[in-house]
C-alpha positions in Angstrom: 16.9 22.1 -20.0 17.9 19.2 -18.1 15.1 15.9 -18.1 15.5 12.9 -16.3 13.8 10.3 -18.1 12.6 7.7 -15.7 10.4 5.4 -16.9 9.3 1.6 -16.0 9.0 -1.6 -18.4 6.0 -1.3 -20.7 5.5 -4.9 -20.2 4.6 -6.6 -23.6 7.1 -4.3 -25.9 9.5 -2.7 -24.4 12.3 -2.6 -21.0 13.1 0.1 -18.9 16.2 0.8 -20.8 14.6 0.7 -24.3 12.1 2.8 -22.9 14.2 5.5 -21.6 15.8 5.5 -25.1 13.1 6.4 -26.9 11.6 9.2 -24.7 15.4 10.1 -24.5 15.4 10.5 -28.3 12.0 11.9 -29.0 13.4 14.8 -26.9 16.2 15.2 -27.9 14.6 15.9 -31.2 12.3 18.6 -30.0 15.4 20.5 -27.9 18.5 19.0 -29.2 20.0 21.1 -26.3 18.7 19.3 -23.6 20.6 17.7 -21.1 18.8 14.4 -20.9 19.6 11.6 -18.0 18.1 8.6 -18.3 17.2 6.3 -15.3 15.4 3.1 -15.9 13.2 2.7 -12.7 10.9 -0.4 -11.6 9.0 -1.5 -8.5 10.4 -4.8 -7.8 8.5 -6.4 -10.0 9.6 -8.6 -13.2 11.8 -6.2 -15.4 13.5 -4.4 -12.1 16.7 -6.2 -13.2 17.2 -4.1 -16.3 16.6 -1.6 -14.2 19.6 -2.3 -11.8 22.1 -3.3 -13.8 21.7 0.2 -16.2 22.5 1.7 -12.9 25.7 -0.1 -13.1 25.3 -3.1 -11.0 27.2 -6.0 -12.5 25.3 -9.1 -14.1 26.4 -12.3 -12.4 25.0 -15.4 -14.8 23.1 -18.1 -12.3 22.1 -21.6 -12.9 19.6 -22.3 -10.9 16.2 -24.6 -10.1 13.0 -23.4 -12.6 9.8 -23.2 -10.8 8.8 -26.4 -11.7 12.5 -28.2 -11.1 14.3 -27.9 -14.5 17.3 -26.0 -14.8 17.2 -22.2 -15.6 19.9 -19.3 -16.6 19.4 -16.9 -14.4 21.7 -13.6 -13.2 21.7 -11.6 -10.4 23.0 -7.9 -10.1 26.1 -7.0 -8.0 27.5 -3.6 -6.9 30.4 -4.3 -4.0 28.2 -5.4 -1.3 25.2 -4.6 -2.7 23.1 -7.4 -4.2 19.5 -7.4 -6.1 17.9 -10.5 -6.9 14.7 -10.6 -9.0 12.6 -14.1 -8.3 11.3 -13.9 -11.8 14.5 -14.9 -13.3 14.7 -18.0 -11.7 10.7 -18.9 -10.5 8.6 -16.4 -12.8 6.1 -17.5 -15.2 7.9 -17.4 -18.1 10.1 -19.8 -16.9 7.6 -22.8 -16.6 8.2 -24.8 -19.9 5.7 -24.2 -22.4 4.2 -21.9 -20.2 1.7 -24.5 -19.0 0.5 -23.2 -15.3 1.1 -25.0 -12.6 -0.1 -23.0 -9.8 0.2 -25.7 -7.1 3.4 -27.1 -7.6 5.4 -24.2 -8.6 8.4 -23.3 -6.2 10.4 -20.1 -5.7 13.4 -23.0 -4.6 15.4 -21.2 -7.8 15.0 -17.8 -5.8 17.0 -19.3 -2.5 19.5 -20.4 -5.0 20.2 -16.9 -6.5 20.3 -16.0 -2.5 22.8 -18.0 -1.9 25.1 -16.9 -5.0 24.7 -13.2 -4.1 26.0 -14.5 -0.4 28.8 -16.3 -2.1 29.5 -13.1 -4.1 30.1 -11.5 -0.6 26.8 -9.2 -0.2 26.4 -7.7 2.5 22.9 -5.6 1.4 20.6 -7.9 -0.8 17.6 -6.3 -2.2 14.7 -8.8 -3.3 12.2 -8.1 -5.7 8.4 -10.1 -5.4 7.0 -10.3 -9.0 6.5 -13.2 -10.9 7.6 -15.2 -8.1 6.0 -18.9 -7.9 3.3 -18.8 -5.3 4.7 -21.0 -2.6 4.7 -18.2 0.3 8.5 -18.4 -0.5 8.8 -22.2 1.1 11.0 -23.3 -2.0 13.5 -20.3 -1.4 13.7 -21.1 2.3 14.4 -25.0 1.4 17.3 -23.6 -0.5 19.1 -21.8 2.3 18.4 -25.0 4.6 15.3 -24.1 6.3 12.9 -27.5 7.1 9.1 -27.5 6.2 7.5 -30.8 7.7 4.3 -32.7 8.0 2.7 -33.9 11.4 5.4 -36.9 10.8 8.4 -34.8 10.5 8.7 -35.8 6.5 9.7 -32.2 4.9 7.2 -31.1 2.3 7.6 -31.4 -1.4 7.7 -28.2 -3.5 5.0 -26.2 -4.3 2.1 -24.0 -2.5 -0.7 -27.0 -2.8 2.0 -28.9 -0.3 1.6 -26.2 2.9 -1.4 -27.7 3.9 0.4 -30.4 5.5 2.6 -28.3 7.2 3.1 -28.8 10.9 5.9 -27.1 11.9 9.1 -25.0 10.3 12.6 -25.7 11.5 15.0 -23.1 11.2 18.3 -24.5 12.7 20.1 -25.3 9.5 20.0 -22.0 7.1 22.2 -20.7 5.9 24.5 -19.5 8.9 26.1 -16.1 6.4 22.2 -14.8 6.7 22.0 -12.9 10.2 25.5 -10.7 8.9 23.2 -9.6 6.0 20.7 -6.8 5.3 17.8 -8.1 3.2 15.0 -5.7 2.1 12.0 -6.8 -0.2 11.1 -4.5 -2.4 7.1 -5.4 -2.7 5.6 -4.5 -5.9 1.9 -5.2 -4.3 0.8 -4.2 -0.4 -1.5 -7.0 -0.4 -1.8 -9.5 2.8 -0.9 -12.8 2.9 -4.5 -14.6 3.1 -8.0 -13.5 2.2 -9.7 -11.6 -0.5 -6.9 -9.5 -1.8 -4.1 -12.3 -0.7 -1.7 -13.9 -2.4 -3.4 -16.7 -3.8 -6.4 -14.5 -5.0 -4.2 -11.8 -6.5 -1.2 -14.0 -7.7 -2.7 -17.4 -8.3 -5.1 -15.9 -10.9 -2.4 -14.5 -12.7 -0.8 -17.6 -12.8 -3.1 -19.6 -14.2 -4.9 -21.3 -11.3 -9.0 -21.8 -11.5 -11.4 -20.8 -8.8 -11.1 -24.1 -7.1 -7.1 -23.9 -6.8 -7.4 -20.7 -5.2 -8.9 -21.4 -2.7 -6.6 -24.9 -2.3 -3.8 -22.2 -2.3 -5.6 -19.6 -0.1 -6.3 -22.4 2.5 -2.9 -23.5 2.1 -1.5 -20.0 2.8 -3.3 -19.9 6.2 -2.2 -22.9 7.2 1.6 -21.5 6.3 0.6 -18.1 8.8 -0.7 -20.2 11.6 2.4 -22.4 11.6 4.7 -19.5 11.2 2.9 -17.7 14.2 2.9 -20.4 16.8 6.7 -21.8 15.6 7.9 -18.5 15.0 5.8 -15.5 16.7 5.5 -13.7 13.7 2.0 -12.8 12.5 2.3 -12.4 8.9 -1.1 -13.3 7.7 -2.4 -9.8 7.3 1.2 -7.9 6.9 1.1 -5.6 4.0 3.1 -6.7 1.4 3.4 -10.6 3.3 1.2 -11.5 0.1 3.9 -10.0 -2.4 5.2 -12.4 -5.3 2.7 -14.9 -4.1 3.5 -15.0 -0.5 7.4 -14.7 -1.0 7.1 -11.3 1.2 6.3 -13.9 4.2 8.3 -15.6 3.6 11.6 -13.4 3.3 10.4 -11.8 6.7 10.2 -15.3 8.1 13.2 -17.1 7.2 15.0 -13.9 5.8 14.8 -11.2 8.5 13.8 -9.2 5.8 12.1 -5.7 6.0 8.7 -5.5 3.9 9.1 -2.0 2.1 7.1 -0.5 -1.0 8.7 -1.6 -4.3 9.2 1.8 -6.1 10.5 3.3 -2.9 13.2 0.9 -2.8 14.3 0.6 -6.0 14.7 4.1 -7.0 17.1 4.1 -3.4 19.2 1.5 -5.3 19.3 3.3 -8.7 20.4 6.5 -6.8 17.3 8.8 -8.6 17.3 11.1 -6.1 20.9 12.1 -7.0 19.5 12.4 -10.5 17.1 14.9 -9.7 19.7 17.5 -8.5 19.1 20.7 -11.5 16.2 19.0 -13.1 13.5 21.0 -14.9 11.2 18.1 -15.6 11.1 14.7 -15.4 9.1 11.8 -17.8 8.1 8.3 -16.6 6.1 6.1 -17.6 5.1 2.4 -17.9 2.9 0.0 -20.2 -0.2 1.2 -18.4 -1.4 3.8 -16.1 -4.8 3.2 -14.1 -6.1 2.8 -11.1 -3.6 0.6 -9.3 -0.7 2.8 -11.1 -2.2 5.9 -8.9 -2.1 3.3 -5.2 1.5 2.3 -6.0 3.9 1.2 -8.9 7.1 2.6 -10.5 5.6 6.2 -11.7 3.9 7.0 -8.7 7.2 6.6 -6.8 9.1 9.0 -9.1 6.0 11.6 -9.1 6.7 11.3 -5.4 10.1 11.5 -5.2 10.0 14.5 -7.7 7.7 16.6 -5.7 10.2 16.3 -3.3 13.0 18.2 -5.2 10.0 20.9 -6.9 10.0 18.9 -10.2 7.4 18.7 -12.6 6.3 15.3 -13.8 5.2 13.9 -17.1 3.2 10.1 -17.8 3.6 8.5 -20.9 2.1 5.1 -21.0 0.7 2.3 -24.0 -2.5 3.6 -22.0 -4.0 6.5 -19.7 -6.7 4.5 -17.8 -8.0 7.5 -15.3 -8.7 11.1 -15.2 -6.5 14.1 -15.7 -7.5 15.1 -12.4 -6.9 11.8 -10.5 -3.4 12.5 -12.5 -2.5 15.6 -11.0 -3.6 14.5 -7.6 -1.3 11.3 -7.5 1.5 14.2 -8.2 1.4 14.1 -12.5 1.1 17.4 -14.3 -0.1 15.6 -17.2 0.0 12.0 -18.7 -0.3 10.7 -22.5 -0.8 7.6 -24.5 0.6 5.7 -27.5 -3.2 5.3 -27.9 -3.3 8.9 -29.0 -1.5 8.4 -31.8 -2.3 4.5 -32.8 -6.1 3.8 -32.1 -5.6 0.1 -32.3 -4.2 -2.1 -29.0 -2.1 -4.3 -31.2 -0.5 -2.0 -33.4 0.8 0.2 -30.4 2.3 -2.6 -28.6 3.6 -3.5 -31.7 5.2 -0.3 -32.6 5.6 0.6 -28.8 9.4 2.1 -29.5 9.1 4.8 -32.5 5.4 5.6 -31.0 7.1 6.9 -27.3 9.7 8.7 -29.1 7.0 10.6 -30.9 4.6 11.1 -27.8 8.4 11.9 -26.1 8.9 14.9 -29.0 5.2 15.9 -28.2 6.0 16.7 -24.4 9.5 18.3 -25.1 8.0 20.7 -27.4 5.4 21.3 -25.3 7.5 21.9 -22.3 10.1 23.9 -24.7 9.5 27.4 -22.5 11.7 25.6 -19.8 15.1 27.0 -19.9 
């Protein structure tokens, strides 16, 4: 019986790779003879480094700018010329000190900074991830490769999303000149747009701790951005799926990157090579720390479901929680999907004991499956 155990970050308790290690265990223990090959997955989104690097990218340490201009460590993930840079490292929100918000101001100028070391590492394929990305439209990270954001007086913006209303026209001329030898794909963890109801600053700002009225300061701000970039650039970005990814930094990589918008799990599973992984497999278990509604319209598990039916392979779901119906399951591609809720009741004491839970929900499904050869 060979299993390849796939699984995201269950965001709260445990990574990708701790993950995999304790369905890879609970397995184990219900057919010690299975062949079981774990592959850490994500969709771009924080955690997607762990990911990478278990696939045996290298980690490169970074200093770099924090989202709100102190210094950060940071790391990017190198294999040869291939290059993925996650924006949470170096403009996420668990890098604003104290964690105080500070929706407005916020830049993703850390993110151009880890661009530039993967460029000085000689990458000639870079691979950007969107969440937890500062939600400037990805202004900051285009500052740091040399692009020029100015006001009607040809004064260049100070950092931060709140800022792009005063924007008047982009300047191009002096970035970074290793940039059009480079492939750069953003791997999109959400398809929203740019602007609007389910845009950047409605989805993202929320999340990062802006109020009612700062969103639609944001929002406002975020038109003004796709205006500018469509009359200085030609490029209408405003209702692009996935322009709105990582708070706008989607746009912003197509603008001043050249980057191609593609879905997050689609692109990441390409760079962990899971399709090679699937090559003899009986059945395959992923997971993440939730699986609902917006689990079924994109996301890490969805992506391996579809990559598995593919190859013929049946798929299992283990998640903290199962948030929709075994039929909506089986339609998005799962033959089943479990919780840690099945065998802790209580929110907190699952998260808590996340780990030895998902090994025992893991033994569950191997000996369940144990008819497999």
């Amino acid at each position: 019986m060979r299993v390849v155990v796939a699984p995201a970050r269950f965001q709260g308790s445990l990574g990708a790779g701790q993950a995999a290690a304790a369905i890879g265990a609970g397995l184990r223990r219900a057919r010690p003879d299975a062949e079981v090959v774990r592959v850490p997955v994500g969709d771009g989104g924080s955690g997607t480094l762990e990911a990478v690097l278990a696939a045996g990218f290298e980690r490169v340490p970074v200093a770099v700018t924090g989202p709100t201009g102190e210094p950060v460590a940071a790391a990017v993930a190198v294999d040869g010329a291939r290059a993925f840079v996650e924006p949470a490292q170096a403009s996420g929100l668990e890098r604003l000190p104290g964690g105080r918000p500070a929706p407005l101001e916020a830049t993703t100028r850390g993110t151009g900074e880890l661009l530039r070391a993967v460029l000085d590492l000689g990458a000639g394929q870079v691979v950007v991830g969107t969440g937890g990305a500062a939600g400037d439209g990805g202004a900051g990270m285009a500052a740091a490769l040399g692009a020029r954001l100015l006001d009607r007086d040809g004064v260049e913006l100070p950092p931060g999303g709140a800022a792009l209303l005063r924007l008047a026209r982009v300047d191009r001329s002096g970035l970074d000149r290793r940039l059009p030898a480079v492939r750069v794909t953003v791997a999109c963890d959400e398809d929203i747009p740019l602007v609007g109801p389910e845009g950047a600053a409605q989805a993202g700002g929320r999340r990062a701790g802006a109020g009612p009225d700062e969103v639609l300061l944001l929002d406002s701000a975020l038109r003004r951005y796709a205006r500018v970039l469509a009359d200085d650039l030609g490029l209408e970005l405003a209702a692009t799926p996935g322009a709105g990814a990582g708070g706008g930094l989607g746009a912003g990589a197509a603008a001043f990157l050249g980057a191609e918008l593609r879905p997050g799990a689609e692109v990441v599973l390409e760079l962990v090579g899971f399709e090679r992984a699937l090559d003899g497999a009986d059945l395959v278990v992923t997971g993440e720390a939730r699986l609902d509604a917006r689990s079924l319209s994109g996301g890490a598990p969805l992506g391996v479901a579809r990559a598995a039916a593919g190859h013929g392979v049946p798929v299992v779901a283990l998640a903290g929680a199962v948030e929709v119906a075994d039929r909506e399951l089986r339609a998005a591609g799962f033959e089943e999907g479990h919780a840690l809720l099945e065998l802790e009741p209580d929110p907190d004491r699952a998260m808590a004991g996340a780990g030895p839970l998902l090994e025992r929900l893991a033994e569950r499904v191997g000996r369940a499956w144990a008819s497999l050869p």
